[in-house]
C-alpha positions, 0 to 999 in steps of 0.5 A: 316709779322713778327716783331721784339719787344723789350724785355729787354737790358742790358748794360755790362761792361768789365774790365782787370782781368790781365793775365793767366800764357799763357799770355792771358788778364782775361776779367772780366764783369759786367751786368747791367740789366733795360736799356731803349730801347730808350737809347742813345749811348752817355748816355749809354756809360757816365753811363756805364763808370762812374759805371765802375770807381768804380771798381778796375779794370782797364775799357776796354770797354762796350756793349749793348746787346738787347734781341727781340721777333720775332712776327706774 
């Protein structure tokens, strides 16, 4: 049977770089790499959101994207 193991996540922050001459919103991110797996939502989303303040840009939103090993 196959399992999934986890490799690494990554916690991306995604800022509004304004807009095109199309009127289209510049979506701007950054990474930030090392999160743990066991990484709750709401700590994730504090520490995401505070990094975010740092910036000039106004913050949009964040994400976690996990990378997995599918194991024999």
């Amino acid at each position: 049977m196959a399992t999934l193991e986890f490799r690494t996540a990554v916690g991306k922050v995604y800022f509004d770089g304004g807009m095109t001459d199309e009127g289209k919103m510049i979506r701007k991110s950054k990474s930030y790499r090392n999160i743990a797996q066991a990484a709750t939502a709401d700590n994730l989303h504090l520490a995401l959101s505070q990094l975010a303040q740092l910036s000039e840009s106004p913050f949009i939103g964040a994400e976690k994207v996990e990378t997995t090993d599918i194991m024999n």
